[in-house]
C-alpha positions as CSV (number, residue, x, y, z in Angstrom):
1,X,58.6,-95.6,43.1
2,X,57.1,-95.3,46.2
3,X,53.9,-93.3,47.1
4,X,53.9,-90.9,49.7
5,X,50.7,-90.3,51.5
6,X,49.8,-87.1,52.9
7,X,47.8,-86.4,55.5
8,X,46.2,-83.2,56.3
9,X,45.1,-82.3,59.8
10,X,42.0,-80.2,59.5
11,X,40.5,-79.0,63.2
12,X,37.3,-80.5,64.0
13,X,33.8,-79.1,62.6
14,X,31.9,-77.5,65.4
15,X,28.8,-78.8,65.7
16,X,25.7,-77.4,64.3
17,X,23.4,-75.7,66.1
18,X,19.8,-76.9,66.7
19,X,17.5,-75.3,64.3
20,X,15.6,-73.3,67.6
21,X,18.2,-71.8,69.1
22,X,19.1,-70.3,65.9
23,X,15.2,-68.8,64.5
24,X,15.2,-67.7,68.3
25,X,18.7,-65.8,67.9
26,X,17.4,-64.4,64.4
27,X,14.0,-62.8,66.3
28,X,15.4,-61.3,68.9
29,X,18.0,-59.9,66.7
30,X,15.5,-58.5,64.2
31,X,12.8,-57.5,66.8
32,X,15.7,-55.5,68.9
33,X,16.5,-53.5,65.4
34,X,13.1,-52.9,64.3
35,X,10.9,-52.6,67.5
36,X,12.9,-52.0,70.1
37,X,11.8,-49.6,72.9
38,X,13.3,-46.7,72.1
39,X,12.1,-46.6,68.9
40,X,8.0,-46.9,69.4
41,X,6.0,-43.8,68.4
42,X,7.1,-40.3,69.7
43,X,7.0,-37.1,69.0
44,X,10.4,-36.8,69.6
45,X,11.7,-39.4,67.5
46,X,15.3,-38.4,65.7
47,X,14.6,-37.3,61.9
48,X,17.7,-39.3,61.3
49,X,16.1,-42.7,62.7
50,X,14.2,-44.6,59.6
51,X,9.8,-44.3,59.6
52,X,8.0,-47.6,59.9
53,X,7.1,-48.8,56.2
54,X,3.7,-47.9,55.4
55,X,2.8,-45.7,58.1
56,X,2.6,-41.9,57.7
57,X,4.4,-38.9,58.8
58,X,2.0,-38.0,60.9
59,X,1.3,-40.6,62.5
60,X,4.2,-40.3,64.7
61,X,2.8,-36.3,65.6
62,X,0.9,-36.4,69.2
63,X,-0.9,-32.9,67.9
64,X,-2.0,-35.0,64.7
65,X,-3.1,-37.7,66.8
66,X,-5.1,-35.5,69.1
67,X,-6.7,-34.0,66.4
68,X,-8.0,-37.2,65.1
69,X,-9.3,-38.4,68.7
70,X,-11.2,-35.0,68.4
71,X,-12.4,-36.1,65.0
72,X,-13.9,-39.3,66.6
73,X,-15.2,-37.6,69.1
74,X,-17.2,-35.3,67.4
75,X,-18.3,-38.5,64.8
76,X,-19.6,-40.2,68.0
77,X,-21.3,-37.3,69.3
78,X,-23.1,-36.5,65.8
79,X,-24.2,-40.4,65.8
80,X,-26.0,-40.1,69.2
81,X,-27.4,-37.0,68.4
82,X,-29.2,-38.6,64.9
83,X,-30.2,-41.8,66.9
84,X,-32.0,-39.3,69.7
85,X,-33.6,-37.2,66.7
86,X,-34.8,-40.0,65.3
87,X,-35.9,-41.6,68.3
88,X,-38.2,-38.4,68.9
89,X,-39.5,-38.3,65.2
90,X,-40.9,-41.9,65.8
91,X,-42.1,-41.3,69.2
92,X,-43.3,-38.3,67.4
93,X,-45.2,-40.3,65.2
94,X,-46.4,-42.7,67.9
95,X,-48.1,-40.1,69.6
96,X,-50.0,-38.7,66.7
97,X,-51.0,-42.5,65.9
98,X,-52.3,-42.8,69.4
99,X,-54.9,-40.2,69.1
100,X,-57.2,-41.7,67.1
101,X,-57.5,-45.1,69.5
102,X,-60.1,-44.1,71.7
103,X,-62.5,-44.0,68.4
104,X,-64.1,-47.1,66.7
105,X,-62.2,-48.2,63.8
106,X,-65.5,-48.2,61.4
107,X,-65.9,-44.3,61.9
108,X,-61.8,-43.7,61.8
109,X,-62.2,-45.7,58.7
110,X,-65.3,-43.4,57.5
111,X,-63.0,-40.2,58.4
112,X,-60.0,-40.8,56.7
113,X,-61.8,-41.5,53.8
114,X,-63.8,-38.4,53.8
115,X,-60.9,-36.4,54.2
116,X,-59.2,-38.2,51.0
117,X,-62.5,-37.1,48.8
118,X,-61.8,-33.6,50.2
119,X,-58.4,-33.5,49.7
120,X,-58.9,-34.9,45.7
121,X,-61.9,-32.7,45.4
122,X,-59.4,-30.0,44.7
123,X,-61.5,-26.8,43.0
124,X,-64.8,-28.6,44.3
125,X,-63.9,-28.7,48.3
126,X,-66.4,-26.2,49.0
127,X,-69.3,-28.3,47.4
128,X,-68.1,-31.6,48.8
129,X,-68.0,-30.0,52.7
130,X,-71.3,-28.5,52.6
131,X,-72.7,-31.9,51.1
132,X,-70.8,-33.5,54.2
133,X,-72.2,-30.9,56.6
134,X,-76.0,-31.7,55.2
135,X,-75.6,-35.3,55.4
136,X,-73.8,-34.7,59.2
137,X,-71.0,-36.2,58.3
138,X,-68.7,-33.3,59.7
139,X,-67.6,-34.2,63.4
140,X,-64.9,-33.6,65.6
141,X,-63.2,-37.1,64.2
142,X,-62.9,-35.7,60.8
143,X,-61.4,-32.2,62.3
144,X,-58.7,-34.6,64.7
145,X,-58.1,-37.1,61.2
146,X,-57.2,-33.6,59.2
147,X,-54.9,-32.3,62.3
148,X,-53.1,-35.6,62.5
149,X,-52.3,-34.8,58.2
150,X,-51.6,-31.1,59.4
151,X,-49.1,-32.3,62.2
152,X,-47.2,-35.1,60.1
153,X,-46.6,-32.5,57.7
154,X,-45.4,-29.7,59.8
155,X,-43.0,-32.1,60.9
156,X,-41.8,-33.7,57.5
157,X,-42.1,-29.6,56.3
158,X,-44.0,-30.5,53.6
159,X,-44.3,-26.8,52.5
160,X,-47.6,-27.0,50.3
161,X,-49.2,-29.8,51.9
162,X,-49.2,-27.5,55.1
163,X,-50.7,-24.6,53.4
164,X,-53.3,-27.0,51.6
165,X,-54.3,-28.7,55.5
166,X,-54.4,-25.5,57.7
167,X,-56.9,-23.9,54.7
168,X,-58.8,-27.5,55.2
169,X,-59.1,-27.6,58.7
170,X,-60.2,-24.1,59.0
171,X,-62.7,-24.8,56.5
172,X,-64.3,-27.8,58.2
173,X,-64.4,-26.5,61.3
174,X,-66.0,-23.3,60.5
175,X,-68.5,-25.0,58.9
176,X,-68.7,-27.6,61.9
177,X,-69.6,-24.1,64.2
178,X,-71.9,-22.7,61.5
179,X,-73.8,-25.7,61.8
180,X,-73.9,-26.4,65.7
181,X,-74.4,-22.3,66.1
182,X,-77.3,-20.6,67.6
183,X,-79.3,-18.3,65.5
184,X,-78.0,-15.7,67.2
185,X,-74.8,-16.8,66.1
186,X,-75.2,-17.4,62.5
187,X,-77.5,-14.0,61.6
188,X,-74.1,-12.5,63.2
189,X,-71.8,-14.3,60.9
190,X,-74.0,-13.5,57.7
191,X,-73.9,-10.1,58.6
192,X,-70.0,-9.6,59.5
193,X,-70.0,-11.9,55.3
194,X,-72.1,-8.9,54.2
195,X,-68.9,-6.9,55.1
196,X,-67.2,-5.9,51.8
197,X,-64.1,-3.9,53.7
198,X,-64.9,-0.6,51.5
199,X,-68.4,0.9,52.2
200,X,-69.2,0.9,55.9
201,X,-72.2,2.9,56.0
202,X,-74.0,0.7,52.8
203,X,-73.0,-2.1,55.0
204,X,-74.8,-0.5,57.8
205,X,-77.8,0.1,55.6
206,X,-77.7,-3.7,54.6
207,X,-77.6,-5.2,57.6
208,X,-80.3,-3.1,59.1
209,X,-82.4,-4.0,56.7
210,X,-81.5,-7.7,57.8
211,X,-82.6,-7.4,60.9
212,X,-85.7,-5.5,59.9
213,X,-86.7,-8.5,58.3
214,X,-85.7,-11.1,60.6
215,X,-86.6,-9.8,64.0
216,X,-90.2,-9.9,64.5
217,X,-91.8,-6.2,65.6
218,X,-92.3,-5.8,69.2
219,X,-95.3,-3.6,69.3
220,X,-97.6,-5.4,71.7
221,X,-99.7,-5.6,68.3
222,X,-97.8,-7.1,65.8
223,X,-96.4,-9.3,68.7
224,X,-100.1,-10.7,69.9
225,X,-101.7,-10.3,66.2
226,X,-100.2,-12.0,63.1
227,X,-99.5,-10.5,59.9
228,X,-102.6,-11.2,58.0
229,X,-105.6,-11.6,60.7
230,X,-108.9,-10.0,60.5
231,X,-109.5,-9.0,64.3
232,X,-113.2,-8.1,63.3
233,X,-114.0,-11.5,61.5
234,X,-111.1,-13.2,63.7
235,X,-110.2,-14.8,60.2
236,X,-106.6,-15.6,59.0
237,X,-103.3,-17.1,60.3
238,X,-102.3,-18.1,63.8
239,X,-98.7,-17.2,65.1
240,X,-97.4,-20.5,66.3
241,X,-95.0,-20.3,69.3
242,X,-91.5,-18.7,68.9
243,X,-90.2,-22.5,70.2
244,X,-92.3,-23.9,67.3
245,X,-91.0,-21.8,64.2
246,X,-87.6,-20.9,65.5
247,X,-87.8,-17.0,65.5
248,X,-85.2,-14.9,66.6
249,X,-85.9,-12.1,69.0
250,X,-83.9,-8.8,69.2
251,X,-83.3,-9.7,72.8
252,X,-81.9,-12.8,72.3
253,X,-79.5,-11.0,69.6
254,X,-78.4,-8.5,71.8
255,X,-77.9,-10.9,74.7
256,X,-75.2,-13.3,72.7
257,X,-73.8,-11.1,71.0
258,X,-72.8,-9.1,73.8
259,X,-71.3,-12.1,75.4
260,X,-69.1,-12.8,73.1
261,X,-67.6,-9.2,73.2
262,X,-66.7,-9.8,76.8
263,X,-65.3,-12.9,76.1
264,X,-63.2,-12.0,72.9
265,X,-62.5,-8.5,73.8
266,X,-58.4,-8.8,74.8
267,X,-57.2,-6.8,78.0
268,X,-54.4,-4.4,77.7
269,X,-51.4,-6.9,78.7
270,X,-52.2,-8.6,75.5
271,X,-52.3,-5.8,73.0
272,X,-49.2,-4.5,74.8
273,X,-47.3,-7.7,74.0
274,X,-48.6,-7.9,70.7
275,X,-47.3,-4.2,69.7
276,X,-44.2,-4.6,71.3
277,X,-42.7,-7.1,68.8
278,X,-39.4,-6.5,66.7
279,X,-39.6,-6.7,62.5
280,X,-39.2,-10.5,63.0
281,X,-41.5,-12.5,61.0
282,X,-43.6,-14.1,64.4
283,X,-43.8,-10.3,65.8
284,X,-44.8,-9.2,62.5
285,X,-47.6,-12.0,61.6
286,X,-48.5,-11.6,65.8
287,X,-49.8,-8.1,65.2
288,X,-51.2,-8.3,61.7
289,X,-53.7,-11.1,63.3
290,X,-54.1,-8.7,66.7
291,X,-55.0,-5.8,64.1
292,X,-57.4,-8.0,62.7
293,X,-59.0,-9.4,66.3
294,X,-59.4,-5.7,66.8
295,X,-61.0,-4.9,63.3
296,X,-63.3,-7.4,63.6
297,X,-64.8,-6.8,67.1
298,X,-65.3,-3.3,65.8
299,X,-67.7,-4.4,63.1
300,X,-69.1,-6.7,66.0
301,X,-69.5,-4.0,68.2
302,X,-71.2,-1.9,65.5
303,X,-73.6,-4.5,64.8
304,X,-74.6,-4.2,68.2
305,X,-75.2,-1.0,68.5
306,X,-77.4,-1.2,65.5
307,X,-79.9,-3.8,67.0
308,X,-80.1,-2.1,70.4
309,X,-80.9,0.9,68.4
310,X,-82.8,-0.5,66.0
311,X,-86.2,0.9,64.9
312,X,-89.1,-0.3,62.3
């Protein structure tokens, strides 16, 4: 039996192709279905088409997307604004630091220190500045070391620490003028202490009486004979000069206090302005201390009459 071959014609295998040409085929098909021009972010874009996975709604909304550059703008503008606050708190800070470099270290040392003790002293401030004062330790340093305190908290708003500073300062530098006053000056400021706010004509009384016994008569007498000399035996105590035992004259009184009315008195522009204030709180507090100007150059004013007029 014989065996029949068969042979089977098959058509020839194309060849395959290079491995290139088909990845390049495969990206431009995918890239033409998934990113192809038409279908890039647009407000327009067909609700049938399919969204980009991961990639919100919104995202394809130009309103949304305006929005957001607003957002960013506004972030931006906020950001420059803190960098220039803080850029004027710390030149701020380097100004207040500045003023004390024109004094020696040793006596900025000496000040801050000072002010520490008062500051600690709490109930016993008033003792520890009049100790200061006698021991002339109060100068125009300590007043600029307790402004520089004052200044950094204003500017923190450090509520109490304000409050605490202002009372301070004023303290210190009342006492500074008490001290560096003229006589004049400081029987004035005893007298307007005498002041109880009540009884104006007992006040009167008492400060008369103050000045009875501090100005010296001006009889040519009493002003050529002392209290206490025999003319007749030309026995008993020598005035010394008026330089030498630092009297004050009546004159002298008069004269000072009088200028200082013409210095503190305020014209009529200024009480106008002062008076026509709202209910704000600066209009408010603006007249309560212009009511007070005006009540105590009244009392002044009264003193002053009282020692022109005054009689032994």
């Amino acid at each position: 039996m014989e065996a029949n071959v068969l042979w089977l014609r098959c058509p020839p295998v194309p060849p395959l192709p290079s491995a290139s040409s088909t990845l390049q085929k495969l990206s431009t098909s995918h890239f033409s279905k998934r990113h192809s021009p038409g279908f890039v972010l647009r407000s327009s874009l067909s609700k049938e088409e399919p969204l980009i996975d991961g990639l919100p709604k919104e995202f394809y909304d130009d309103e949304w997307q305006a929005r957001q550059r607003e957002k960013t703008k506004e972030l931006h503008r906020r950001r420059q604004e803190e960098d220039e606050e803080e850029e004027r708190k710390v030149e701020e800070y380097r100004e207040i630091g500045m003023r004390l470099k024109g004094f020696p270290e040793e006596d900025v040392i000496k000040a801050r220190k000072l002010v520490s003790s008062f500051i600690r002293a709490a109930e016993e401030v008033e003792e520890k500045i009049e100790e200061a004062a006698e021991k002339g330790e109060l100068t125009e340093l300590v007043l600029l070391v307790i402004w520089n305190r004052l200044d950094l908290a204003r500017r923190d708003d450090e509520k109490d620490a304000i409050r605490s500073l202002d009372l301070l300062y004023r303290r210190v530098e009342t006492e500074i003028l008490k001290r560096e006053a003229t006589p004049a000056m400081r029987l004035l400021n005893e007298l307007l202490n005498m002041y109880d706010g009540f009884d104006d004509e007992g006040w009167l009384k008492d400060c008369r009486k103050r000045m009875v016994d501090t100005f010296p008569r001006e009889d040519p007498f009493s002003i050529l004979v002392p209290v206490g000399l025999d003319i007749d035996k030309h026995q008993g105590p020598l005035r010394p000069s008026l330089e030498a035992d630092n009297t004050l004259l009546r004159v002298d009184f008069v004269r000072e206090v009088d200028e200082l009315l013409q210095e503190v008195r305020p014209d009529e522009s200024e009480v106008q302005y002062a008076n026509a204030g709202g209910f704000d709180v600066e209009s408010v507090a603006s007249r309560l201390k212009q009511q007070e100007k005006q009540r105590t150059i009244r009392l002044v004013e009264a003193l002053l009459d009282l020692s022109i007029n005054l009689k032994w």
